[in-house]
N, C-alpha and C positions, 0 to 999 in steps of 0.2 A: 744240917744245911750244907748244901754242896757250896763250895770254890773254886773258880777257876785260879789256876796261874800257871808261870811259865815260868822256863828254865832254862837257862842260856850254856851254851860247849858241854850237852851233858857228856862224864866220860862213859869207860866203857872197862865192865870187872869181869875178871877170870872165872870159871866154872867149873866144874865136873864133868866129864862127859862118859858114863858109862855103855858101850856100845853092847848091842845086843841083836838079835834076830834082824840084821840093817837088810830094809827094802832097797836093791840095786836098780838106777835106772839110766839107764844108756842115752847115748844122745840119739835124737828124732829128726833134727835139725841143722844148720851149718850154723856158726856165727855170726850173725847181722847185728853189724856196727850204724846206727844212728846218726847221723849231725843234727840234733835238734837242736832247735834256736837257741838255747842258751845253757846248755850242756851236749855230755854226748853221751851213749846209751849203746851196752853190750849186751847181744840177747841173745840165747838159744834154749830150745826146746828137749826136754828129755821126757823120756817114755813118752807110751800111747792110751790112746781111749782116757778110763776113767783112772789111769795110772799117771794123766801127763802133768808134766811140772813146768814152769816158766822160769826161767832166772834170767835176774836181772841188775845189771852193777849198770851204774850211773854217777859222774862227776859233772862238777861245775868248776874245776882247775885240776890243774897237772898236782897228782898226787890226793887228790881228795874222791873219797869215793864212799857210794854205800852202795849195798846191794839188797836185792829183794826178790821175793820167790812165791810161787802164788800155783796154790792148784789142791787138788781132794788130799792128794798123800802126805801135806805138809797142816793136814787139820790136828786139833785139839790140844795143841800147846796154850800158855798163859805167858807173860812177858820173861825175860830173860831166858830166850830161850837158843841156847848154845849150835855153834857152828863151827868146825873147820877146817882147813886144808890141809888134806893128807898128801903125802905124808913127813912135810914140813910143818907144820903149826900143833905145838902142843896145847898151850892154854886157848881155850875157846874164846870166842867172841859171843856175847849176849845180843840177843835178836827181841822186837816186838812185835806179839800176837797182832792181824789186821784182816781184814777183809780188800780181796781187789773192787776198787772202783768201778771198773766196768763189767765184771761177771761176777760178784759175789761172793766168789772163790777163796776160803783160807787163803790167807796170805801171811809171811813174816817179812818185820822191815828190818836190818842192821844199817845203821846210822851213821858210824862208823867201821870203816872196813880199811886195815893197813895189812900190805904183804908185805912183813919182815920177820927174819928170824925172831925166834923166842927173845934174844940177848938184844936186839935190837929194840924190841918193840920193849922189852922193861927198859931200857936205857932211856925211852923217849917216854913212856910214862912216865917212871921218876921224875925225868924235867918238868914234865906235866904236872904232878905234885906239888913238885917246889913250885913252879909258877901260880898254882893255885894259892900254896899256901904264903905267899909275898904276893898279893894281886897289886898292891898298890906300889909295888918297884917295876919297874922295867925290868926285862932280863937282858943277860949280857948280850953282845952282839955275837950272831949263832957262827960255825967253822963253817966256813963253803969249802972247804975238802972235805970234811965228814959229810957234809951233808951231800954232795956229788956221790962221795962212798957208799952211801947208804941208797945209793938210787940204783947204785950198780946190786947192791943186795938184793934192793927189790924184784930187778928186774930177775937175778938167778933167782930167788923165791919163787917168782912164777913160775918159771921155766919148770921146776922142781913136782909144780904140782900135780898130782893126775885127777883127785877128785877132793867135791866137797860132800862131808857129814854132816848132815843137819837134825837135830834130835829134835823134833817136835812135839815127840813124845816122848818121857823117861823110859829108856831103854830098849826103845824100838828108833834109831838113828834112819833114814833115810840119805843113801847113797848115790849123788849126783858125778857117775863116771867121766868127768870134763877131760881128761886126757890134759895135757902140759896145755898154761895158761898162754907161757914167755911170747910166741904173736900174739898172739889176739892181746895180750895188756901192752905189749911193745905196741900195735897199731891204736891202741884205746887212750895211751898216754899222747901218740901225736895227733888226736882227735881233739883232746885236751888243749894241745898247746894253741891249734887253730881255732878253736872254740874262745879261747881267750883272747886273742889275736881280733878276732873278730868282734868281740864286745869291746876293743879301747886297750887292750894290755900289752904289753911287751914284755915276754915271755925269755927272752934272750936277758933283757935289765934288770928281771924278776929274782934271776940266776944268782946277780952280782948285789943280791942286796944284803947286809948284815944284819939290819937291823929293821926288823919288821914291822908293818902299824902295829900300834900297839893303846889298849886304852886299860883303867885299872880293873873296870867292873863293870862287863857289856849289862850285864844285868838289871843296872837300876834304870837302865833305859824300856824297861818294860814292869808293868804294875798290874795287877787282879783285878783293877778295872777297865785296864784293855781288853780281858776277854770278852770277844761279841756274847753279849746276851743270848740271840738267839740259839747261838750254838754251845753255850751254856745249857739252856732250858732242854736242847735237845741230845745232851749229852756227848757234843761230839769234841773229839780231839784232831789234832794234828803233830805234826813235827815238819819245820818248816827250815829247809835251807836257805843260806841266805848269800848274796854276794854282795858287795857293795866296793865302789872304785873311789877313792880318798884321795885326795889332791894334796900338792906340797906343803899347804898349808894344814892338814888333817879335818879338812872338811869333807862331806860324803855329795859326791856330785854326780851319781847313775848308782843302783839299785834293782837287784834281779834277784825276784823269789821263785822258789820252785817247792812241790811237796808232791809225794804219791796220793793224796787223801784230795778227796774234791771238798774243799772248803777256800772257795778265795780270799773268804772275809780275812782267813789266818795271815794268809800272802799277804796283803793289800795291808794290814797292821805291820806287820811287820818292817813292811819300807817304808811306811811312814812314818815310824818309830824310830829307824836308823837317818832317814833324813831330817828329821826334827833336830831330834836330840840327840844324837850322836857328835861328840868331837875326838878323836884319835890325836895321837901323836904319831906324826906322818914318818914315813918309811927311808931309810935313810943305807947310801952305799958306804962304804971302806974310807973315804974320804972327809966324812959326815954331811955330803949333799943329799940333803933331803929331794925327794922324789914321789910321784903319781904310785899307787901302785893299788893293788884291791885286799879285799879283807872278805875271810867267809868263814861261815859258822851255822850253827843251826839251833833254831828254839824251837824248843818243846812245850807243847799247849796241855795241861795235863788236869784233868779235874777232881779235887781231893774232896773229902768228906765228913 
């Protein structure tokens, strides 16, 4: 008997990435930056004909990002399927097998996507860990100098990079020759900020916050009998981003999903799950004035067996 359920901040594990005979594909295209309504979206085209590939990074706030990639050369992978930026990033990033929505096309989605050093990103794992494994403590109130610091990392991260590997297949890697990132995430970060700006956020007081919404366990805000039936019956999944704006009081008062997968019904649960039932412990500055501010994550719709 199949089940549905979901998954809430799934994370994101290291791999193996053995390179071999890598398919090079050059860029086709220039970079076209998006303001869509409620993210924003970096795009360009590499190779040609029945060679071409789509990449695609997308955020819904400053610092959050996934990316996704869609075309023939990126077929015949299964989930966890490894990515990363050469030739800073050692440990890969695990990607999910998908189909594009509007052509059919192999697709992979990464869910999660951070440009930071190797020593960076286990740092902020680890805390990720501990946070996990204390759900029901608040964490400390985080350093806004480390964290300013870490933004200047990222930013030379980027800068750093020339291309991304993506192994779709064991040990045939396909090579997306993007040339250094540093504009285009420099212009994709202030897309971000205005994006947010424009849904209700203040992006400058975001800055100056120590102490983040916080709730113990987004998870039991969603059950196996949320899964839509239909899309049960017809085997389909999603993974669904989410944003939600949380008032001084940590209530949830605006609600914005988004997903690559054409399935609304996923969306449409989803904010009505965080606006039900959801109560936070609201966001709070250096002073301990609690403050407006948004909260984002993403559920995963996943059907067991």
């Amino acid at each position: 008997m199949r089940n549905g359920f979901v998954i809430a901040c799934a994370a994101v594990a290291p791999a193996t990435i053995a390179a071999s005979e890598p398919v090079r594909l050059q860029p086709s295209s220039r970079w076209v930056l998006d303001y869509a309504a409620n993210s924003c979206r970096l795009s360009r085209i590499f190779g040609q004909g029945g060679d071409t590939v789509i990449f695609l990074l997308e955020s819904d706030g400053p610092g959050d990002m996934d990316m996704l990639v869609t075309g023939t050369p990126v077929a015949g992978g299964d989930e966890d399927i490894p990515a990363r930026f050469l030739p800073v990033q050692g440990k890969p990033m695990k990607g999910l097998a998908a189909k594009s929505t509007s052509t059919g096309e192999p697709a992979i989605l990464w869910s999660t996507v951070d440009l930071y050093p190797d020593d960076v990103a286990a740092r902020k794992e680890k805390a990720a860990a501990e946070r996990r494994a204390h759900r029901g403590v608040r964490p400390p109130p985080r350093d806004i100098a480390e964290e300013a610091a870490d933004k200047l990392q990222r930013q030379d991260f980027a800068t750093k990079v020339s291309e991304v590997e993506i192994e779709a297949r064991p040990g045939h890697p396909v090579i997306l020759e993007t040339g250094s990132l540093g504009q285009a995430i420099e212009t994709f970060d202030e897309c971000s900020r205005d994006s947010l700006r424009d849904w209700g956020v203040d992006p400058d007081l975001e800055e100056k916050i120590v102490r983040p919404i916080w709730a113990p366990n987004v998870a039991e805000w969603f059950r196996p009998e949320d899964y839509p039936p239909d899309m049960l019956d017809q085997g389909q999944q999603s993974v669904v981003k989410v944003r939600v704006l949380v008032d001084a009081s940590g209530r949830v008062t605006k609600c914005t999903s988004l997903s690559h997968f054409k399935a609304p019904q996923f969306n449409q649960i989803v904010c009505n799950n965080f606006t039900k039932r959801a109560r936070f412990e609201p966001a709070e500055l250096a002073d301990g004035t609690k403050v407006a501010s948004y909260y984002a994550t993403q559920i995963n719709w996943r059907i067991g067996h």
